[in-house]
C-alpha positions as CSV (number, residue, x, y, z in Angstrom):
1,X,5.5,-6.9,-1.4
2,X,1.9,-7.2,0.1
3,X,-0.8,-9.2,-1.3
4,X,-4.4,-8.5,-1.3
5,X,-6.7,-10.8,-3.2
6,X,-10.0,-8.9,-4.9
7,X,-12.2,-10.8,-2.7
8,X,-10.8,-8.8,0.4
9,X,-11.9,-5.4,-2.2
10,X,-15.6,-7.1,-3.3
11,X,-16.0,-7.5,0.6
12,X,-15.1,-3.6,1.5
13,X,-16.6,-2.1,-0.8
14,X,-20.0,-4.1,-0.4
15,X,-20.0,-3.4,3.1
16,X,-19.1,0.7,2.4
17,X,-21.8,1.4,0.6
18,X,-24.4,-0.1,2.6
19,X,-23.0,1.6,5.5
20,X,-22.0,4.8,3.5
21,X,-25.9,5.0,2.9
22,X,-27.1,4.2,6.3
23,X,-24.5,5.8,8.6
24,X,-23.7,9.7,8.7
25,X,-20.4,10.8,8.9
26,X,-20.1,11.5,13.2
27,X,-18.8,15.2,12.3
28,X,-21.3,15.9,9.7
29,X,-23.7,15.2,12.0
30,X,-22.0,17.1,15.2
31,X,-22.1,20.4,12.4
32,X,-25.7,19.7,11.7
33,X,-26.2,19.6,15.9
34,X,-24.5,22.5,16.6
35,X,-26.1,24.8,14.2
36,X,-29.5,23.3,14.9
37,X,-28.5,24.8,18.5
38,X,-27.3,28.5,17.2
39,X,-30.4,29.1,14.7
40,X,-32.5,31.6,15.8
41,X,-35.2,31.4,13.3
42,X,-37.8,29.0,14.0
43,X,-38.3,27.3,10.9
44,X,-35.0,26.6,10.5
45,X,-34.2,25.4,13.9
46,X,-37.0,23.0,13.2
47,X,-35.7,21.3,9.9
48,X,-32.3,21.1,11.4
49,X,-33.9,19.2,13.9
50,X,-35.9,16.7,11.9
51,X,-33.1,15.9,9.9
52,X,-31.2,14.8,12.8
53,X,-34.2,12.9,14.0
54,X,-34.1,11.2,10.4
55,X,-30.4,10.7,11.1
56,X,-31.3,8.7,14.3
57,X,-33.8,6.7,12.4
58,X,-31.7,5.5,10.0
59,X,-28.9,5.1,12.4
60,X,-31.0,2.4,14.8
61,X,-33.1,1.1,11.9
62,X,-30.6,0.4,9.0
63,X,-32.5,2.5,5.9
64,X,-31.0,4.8,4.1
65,X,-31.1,8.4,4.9
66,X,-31.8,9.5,1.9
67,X,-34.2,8.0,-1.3
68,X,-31.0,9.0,-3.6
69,X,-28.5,6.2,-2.5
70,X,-26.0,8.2,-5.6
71,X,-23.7,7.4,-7.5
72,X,-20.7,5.3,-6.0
73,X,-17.6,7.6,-6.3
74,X,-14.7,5.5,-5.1
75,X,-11.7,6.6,-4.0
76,X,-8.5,4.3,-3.9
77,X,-5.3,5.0,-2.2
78,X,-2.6,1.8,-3.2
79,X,0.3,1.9,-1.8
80,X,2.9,0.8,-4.0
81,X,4.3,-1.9,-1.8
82,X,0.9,-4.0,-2.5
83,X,0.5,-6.4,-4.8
84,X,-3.4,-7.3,-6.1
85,X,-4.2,-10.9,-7.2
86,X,-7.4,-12.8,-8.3
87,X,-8.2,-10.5,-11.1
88,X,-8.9,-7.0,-12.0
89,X,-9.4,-4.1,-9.4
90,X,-12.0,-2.0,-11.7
91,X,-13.9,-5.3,-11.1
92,X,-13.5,-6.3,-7.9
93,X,-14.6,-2.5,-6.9
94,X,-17.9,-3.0,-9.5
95,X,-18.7,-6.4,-8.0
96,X,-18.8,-4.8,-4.4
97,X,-20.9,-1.7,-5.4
98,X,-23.5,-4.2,-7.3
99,X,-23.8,-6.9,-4.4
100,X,-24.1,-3.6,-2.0
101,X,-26.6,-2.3,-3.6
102,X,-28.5,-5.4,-4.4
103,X,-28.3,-6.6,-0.9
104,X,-28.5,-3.8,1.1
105,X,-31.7,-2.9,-0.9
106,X,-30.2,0.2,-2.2
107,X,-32.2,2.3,-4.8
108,X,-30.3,1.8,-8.7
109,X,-29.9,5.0,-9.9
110,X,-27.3,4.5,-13.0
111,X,-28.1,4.4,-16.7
112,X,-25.5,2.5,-18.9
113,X,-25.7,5.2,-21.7
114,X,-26.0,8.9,-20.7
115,X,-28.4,9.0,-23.7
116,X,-30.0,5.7,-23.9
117,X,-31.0,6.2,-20.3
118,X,-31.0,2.3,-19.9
119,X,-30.7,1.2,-16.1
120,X,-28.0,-1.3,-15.2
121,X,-30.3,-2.2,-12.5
122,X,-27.3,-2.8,-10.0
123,X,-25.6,0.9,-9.5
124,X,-22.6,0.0,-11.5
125,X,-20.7,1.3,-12.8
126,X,-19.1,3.0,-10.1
127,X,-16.9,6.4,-10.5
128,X,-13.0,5.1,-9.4
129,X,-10.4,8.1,-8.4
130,X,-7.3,6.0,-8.4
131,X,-3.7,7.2,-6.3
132,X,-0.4,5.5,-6.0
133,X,1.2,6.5,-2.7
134,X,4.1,4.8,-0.9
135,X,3.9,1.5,1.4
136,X,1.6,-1.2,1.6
137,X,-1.4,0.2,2.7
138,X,-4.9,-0.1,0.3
139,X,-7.3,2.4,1.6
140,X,-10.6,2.5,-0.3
141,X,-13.2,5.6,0.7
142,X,-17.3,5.1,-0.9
143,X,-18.9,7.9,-1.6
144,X,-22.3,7.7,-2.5
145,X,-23.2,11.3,-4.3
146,X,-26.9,11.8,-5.1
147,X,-27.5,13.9,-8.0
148,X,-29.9,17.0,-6.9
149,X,-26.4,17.9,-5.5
150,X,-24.0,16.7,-8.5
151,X,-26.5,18.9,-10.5
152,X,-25.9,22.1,-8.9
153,X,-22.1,21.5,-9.3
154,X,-20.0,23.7,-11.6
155,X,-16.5,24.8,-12.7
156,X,-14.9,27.6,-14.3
157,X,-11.9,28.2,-16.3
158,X,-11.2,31.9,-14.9
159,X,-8.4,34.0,-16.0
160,X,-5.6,34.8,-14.0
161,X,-6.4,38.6,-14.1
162,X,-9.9,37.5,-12.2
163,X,-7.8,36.8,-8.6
164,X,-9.0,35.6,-5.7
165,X,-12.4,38.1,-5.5
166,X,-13.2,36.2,-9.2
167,X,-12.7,32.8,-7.2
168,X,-15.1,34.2,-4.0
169,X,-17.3,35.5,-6.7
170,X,-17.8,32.8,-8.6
171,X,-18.3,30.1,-5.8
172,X,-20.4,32.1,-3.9
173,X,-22.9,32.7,-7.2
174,X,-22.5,28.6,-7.7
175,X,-24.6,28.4,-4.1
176,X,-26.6,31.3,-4.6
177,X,-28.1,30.1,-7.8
178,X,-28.5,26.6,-6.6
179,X,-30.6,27.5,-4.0
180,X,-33.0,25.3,-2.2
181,X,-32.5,22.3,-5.0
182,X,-29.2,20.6,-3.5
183,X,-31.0,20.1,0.2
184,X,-29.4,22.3,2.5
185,X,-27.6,22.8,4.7
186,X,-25.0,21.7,2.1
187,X,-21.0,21.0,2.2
188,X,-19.2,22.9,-0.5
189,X,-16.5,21.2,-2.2
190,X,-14.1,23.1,-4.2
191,X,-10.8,22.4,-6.1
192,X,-8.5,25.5,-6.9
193,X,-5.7,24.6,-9.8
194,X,-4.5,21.8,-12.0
195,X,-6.1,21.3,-15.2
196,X,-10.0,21.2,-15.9
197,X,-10.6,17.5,-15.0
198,X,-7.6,18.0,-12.1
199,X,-9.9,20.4,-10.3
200,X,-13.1,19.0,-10.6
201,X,-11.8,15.9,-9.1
202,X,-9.9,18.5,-6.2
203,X,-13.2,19.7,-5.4
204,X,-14.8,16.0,-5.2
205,X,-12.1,14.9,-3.0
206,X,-12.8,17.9,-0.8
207,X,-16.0,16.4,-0.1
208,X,-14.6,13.8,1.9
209,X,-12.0,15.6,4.6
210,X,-13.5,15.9,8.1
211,X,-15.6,19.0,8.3
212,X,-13.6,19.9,11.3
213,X,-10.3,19.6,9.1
214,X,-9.3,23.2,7.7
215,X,-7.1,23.5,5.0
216,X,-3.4,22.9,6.6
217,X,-2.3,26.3,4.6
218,X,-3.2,29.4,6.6
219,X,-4.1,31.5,3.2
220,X,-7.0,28.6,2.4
221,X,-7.8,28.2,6.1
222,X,-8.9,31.4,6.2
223,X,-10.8,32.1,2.9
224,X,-12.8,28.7,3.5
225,X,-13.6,30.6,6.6
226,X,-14.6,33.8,5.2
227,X,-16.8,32.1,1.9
228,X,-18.9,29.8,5.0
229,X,-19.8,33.2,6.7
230,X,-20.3,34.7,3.1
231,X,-22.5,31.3,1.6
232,X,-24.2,31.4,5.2
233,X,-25.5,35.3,4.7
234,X,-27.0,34.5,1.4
235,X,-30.1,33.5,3.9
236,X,-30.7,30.4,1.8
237,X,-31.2,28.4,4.9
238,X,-32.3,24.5,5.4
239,X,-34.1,23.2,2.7
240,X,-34.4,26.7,1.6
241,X,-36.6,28.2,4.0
242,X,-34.1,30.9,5.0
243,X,-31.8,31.1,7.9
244,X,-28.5,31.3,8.9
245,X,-27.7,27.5,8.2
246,X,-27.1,27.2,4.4
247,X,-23.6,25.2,4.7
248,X,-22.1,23.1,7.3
249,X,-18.6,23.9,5.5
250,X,-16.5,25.2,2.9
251,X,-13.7,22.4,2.3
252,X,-10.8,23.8,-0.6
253,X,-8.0,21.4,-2.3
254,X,-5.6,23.3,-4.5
255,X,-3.0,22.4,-7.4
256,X,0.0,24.0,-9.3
257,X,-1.6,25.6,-12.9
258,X,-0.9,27.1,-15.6
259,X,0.6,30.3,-15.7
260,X,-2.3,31.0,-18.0
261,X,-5.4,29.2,-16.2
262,X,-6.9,29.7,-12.9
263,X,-9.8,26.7,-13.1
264,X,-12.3,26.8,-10.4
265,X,-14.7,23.9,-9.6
266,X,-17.6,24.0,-6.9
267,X,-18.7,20.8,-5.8
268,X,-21.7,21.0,-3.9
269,X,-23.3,17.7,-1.6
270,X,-26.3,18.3,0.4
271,X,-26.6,17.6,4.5
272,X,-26.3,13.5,3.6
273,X,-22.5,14.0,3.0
274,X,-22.2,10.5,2.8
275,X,-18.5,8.6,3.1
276,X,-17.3,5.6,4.5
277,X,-13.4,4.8,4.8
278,X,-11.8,1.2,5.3
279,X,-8.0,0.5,5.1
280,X,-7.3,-3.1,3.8
C-alpha cells in the first residue's frame, strides 16, 4: 500500500491550473499550425495565425490565453494500491484550485448558487470525475473549461431506431447551430452510450485525449474522421468568419446502453483546449 499525503494533491493541482491556463496543449497547438498552413482563405489564415501568436505570448509571458480561465474540471485516476492521508481528497483538490487561482491571478468565474449567482471569489468549487483503476499510481488531469463553449454543449436521448445517421445528424446540427459563439476552431467532444449523466461525462473526457489519438476501434476511427470533414464543410471557420478550419478534431468515447437508449452528448471546447496532466 502507497501513501500520498493531500499536501502532495493541494501542490499539483495548484500548479495545473496555473499552467493548464497559461500553457497550450503541444498538439493542440501543432493542429492549429497545420491548418493555419492549409487555409486558403485569407481571413482565415490570418486568425489562425494570431491566435498562435497569442499562444506564444502567453507561452513566454505567463498570462493566460484566454480572459475565461473556466471552470476546473478535475479528473482523478487512483489506483487502488494507494492509500491517501492528511484529510479529505474533495478538499485537498478545492484547496489547490483556490490557491491556483488566487496566486496565479486567475479570473473567479464560479457562483456558489446557480441561482443566487453569488461568487466564491476563489474558483471553487471544482468539477471532480473520480476512477478507481488498479496499482498505485494517482494521476490527476485540470481542465479548465470556459463557458462560451460549455454553453453550446448538448445531449440527446435518441432512439435506437435513429442509428448512426441520427448520431452524425445530431452532432453535426450541435456545431452548426453553435456557430461562431464557442471560438473556433473548436475540439468536439462526444460520448456515445451509458446512461444520460455516463455520456455527458464520455464526451467531457474526450476532450482530453491527444488530438492526434483516434479512437483505438476502427468503426469510431473512422466516423470521427468522416464528422471532422463533415463539421469542417459547414464553412463556419475561425472565429466564424468562414473557412475550412471550424474544428481541430472530433474525439468519441463510447459505453454499453440500454437496449432501449442510444444517448448522445456533444461536448464542444473552443481552440484553448486547455489540460494539464501530472502523475503523483
Amino acid at each position: 500500500m502507497r501513501e500520498i499525503h493531500i499536501s502532495d494533491i493541494v501542490k499539483a493541482v495548484r500548479k495545473l491550473c496555473i499552467d493548464a491556463n497559461h500553457y497550450l496543449p503541444e498538439d493542440v497547438k501543432e493542429e492549429i499550425k497545420k491548418y493555419a498552413e492549409e487555409e486558403n482563405w485569407p481571413m482565415a489564415k490570418d486568425i489562425l495565425y494570431k491566435i498562435l501568436k497569442n499562444i506564444d505570448i502567453c507561452n513566454n509571458e505567463n498570462v493566460p490565453m484566454c480572459q475565461d480561465t473556466g471552470m476546473a474540471c478535475v479528473f482523478i485516476k487512483i489506483g487502488q494500491d494507494v492509500h491517501v492521508v492528511g484529510g479529505s481528497i474533495e478538499d485537498a483538490v478545492n484547496e489547490g484550485v483556490r490557491q491556483g487561482y488566487i496566486e496565479g491571478y486567475l479570473r473567479k468565474s464560479i457562483v456558489c448558487d446557480p441561482l443566487n449567482r453569488i461568487n466564491t471569489r476563489d474558483n471553487t468549487p471544482a468539477v471532480i470525475c473520480y476512477e478507481i483503476v488498479a496499482g498505485d499510481k494517482f494521476n490527476i488531469t485540470v481542465a479548465p473549461k470556459g463557458f462560451g463553449s460549455e454553453n453550446m454543449s448538448q445531449i440527446k436521448m435518441l432512439k435506437p431506431a435513429d442509428g448512426i445517421e441520427g448520431v452524425k445528424d445530431f452532432i453535426v446540427g450541435v456545431v452548426k447551430e453553435a456557430g461562431a459563439n464557442p471560438c473556433p476552431p473548436i475540439v468536439v467532444g462526444v460520448g456515445i452510450g451509458g446512461t444520460f449523466d455516463k455520456a455527458a461525462n464520455l464526451a467531457k473526457k474526450a476532450l482530453v485525449r491527444p488530438l492526434s489519438l483516434r479512437n483505438k476501434n476502427k468503426f469510431y476511427k473512422d466516423l470521427e474522421e468522416e464528422l471532422l470533414v463533415k463539421i469542417n464543410s459547414l464553412g463556419i471557420g475561425p472565429q466564424g468568419f468562414g473557412g475550412k478550419t471550424t474544428a481541430l478534431a472530433v474525439n468519441i468515447e463510447t459505453y454499453p446502453t440500454h437496449i432501449a437508449g442510444l444517448p448522445v452528448a456533444v461536448n464542444i471546447n473552443c481552440h484553448v483546449t486547455r489540460h494539464k496532466e501530472i502523475e503523483l
